[in-house]
FISE-53678 format. One record per residue: residue in three letters; x, y, z of N, C-alpha, C, O in turn. Coordinates in pm, whole numbers, plus 50000, padded with zeros to 5 digits. Atoms other than C-alpha are relative to their C-alpha. Layout:
ALAXYZXYZXYZXYZ;...
This chain:
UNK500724992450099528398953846545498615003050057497824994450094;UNK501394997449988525408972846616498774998049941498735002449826;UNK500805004750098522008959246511499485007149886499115000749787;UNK499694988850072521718990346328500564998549826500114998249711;UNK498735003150066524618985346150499734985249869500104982549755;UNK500065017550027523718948946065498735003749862498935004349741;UNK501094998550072520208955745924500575007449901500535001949791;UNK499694994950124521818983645707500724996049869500554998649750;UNK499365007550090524258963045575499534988949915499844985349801;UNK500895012550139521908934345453499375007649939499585003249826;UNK500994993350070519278961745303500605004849863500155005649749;UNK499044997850109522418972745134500104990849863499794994349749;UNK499975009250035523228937645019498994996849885499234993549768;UNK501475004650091519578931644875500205009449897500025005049784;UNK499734986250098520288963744683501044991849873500754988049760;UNK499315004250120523338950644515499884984149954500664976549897;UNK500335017550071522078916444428498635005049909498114996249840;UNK501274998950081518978932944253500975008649839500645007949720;UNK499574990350114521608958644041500714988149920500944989949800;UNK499385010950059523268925143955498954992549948499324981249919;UNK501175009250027519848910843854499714987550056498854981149995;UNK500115011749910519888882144090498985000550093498745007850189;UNK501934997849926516218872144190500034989150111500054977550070;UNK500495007649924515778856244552499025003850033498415014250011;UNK501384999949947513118847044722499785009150131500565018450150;UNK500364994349877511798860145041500844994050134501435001350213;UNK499535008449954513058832245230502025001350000502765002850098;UNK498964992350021516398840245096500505012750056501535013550123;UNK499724988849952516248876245162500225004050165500745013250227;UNK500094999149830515738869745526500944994350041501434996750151;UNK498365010749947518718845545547500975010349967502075006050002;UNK498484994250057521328872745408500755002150160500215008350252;UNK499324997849877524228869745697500845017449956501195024249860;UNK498364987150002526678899845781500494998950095500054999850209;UNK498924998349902529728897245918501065006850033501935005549947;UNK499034995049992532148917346065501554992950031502564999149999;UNK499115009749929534638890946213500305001450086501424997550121;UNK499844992949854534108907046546501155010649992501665014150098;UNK498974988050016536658934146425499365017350023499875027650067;UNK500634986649957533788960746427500665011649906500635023649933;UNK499674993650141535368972846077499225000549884499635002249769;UNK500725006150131532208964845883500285006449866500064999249768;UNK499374991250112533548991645618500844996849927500664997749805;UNK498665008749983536668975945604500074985849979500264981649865;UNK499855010449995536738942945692498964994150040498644993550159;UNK501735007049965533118923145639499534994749882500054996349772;UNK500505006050097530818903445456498724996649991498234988150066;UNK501435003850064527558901145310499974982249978500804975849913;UNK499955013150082526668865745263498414990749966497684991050065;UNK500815001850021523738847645101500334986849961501114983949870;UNK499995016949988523358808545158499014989149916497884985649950;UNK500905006950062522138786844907499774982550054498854976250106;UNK500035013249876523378752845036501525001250022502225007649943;UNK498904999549957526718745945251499894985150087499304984350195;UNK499765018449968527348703845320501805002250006502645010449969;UNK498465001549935530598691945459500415004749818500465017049809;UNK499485003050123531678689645076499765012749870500325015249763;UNK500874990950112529678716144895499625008350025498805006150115;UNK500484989149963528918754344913499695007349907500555008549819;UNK500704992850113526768775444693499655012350092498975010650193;UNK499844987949939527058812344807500365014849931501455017749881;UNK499264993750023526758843744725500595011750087499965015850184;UNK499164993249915529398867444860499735013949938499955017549823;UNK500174983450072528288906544854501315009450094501405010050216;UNK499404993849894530988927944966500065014849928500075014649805;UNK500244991150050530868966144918501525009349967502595005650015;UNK498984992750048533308991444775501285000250140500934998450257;UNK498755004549930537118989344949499354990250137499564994050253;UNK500245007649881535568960945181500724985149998500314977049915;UNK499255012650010537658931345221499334987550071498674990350172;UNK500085012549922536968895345340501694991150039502634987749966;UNK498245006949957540218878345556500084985049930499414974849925;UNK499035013950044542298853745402499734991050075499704991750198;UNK500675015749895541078817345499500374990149903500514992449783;UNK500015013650046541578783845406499174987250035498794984150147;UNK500945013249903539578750045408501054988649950500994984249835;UNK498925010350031542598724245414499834987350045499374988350159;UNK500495014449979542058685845452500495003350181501315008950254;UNK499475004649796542318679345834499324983149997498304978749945;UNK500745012649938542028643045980499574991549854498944982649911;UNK500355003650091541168628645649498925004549954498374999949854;UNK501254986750104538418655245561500755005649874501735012949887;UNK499314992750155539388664745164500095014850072501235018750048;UNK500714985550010538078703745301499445002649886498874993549826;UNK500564995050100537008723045040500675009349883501785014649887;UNK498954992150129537948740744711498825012949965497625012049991;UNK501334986750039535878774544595500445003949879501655001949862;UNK500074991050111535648792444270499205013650038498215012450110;UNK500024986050033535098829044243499285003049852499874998649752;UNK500034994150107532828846843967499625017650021499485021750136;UNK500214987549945532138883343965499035005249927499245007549808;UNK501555000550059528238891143898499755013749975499195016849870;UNK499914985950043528438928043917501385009950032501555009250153;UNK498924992149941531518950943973501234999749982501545003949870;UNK498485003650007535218943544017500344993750107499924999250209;UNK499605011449891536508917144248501695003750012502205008249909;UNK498795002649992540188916744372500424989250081500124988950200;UNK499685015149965541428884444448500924996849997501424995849886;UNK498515002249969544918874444636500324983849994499834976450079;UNK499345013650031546658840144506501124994449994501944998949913;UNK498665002450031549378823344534500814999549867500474991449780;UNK499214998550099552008832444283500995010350003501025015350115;UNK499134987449995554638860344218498885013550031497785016849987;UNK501184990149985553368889444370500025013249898500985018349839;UNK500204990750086551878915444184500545012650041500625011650164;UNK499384991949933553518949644253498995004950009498035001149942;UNK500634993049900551798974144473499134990050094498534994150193;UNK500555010049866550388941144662499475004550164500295008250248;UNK499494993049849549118951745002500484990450064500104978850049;UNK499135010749930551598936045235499544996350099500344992450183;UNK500525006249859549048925545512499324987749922498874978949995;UNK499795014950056548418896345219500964989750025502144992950041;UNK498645010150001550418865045246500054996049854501064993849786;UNK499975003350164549098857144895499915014049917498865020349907;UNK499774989650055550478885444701499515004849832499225015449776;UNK500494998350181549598879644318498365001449999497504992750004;UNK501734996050021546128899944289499774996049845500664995249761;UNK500715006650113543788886944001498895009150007498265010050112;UNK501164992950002541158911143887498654989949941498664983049839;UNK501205006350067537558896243851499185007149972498555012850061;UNK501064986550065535378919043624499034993649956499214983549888;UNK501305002550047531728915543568500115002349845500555013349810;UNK500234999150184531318911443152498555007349941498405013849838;UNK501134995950072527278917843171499745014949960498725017849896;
């Protein structure tokens, strides 16, 4: 990803965390990551991310991602006797689509393994 690219995408970011009313600091604003996943799809496939805290056990984060932009399917599964980790999902401004295990939903895209989409809609 070009640094370009990068900078635009956090300036972006700060944008939609202000239309969502979500007040960081300065300190904050300077931490927002973006990632492409070295795919060089930032359109596509990428992620805004803003770090509040992240301990073996515990992650407070928020996740900005922009219109049809996806983040890849991941897991944090016990290894070695590490629990991993568990996450919740809320959706602060917009519409979220979110793939889970269960019967899949029809029109699913089939490059999911978890097929049953769950819509998460902002209420404010």
């Amino acid at each position: 990803m070009r640094r370009k690219e990068y900078e635009e995408a956090k300036s972006r970011a700060i944008e939609y965390l202000k239309r969502a009313n979500i007040v960081i600091t300065d300190k904050e604003r300077d931490s927002i990551e973006v990632t492409d996943y070295g795919l060089n799809m930032l359109d596509k496939i990428g992620l805004q991310i803003l770090v509040y805290i992240n301990t073996e056990r515990v992650c407070a984060k928020e996740l900005i991602l922009f219109p049809r932009q996806t983040c890849p399917e991941h897991k944090h599964p016990p290894i070695n006797g590490d629990p991993g980790k568990e996450e919740t999902f809320r959706c602060r401004w917009g519409k979220v689509y979110l793939y889970v295990p269960g019967e899949p939903t029809k029109k699913s895209q089939s490059y999911h393994t978890r097929r049953k989409k769950t819509i998460l809609y902002c209420l404010a």
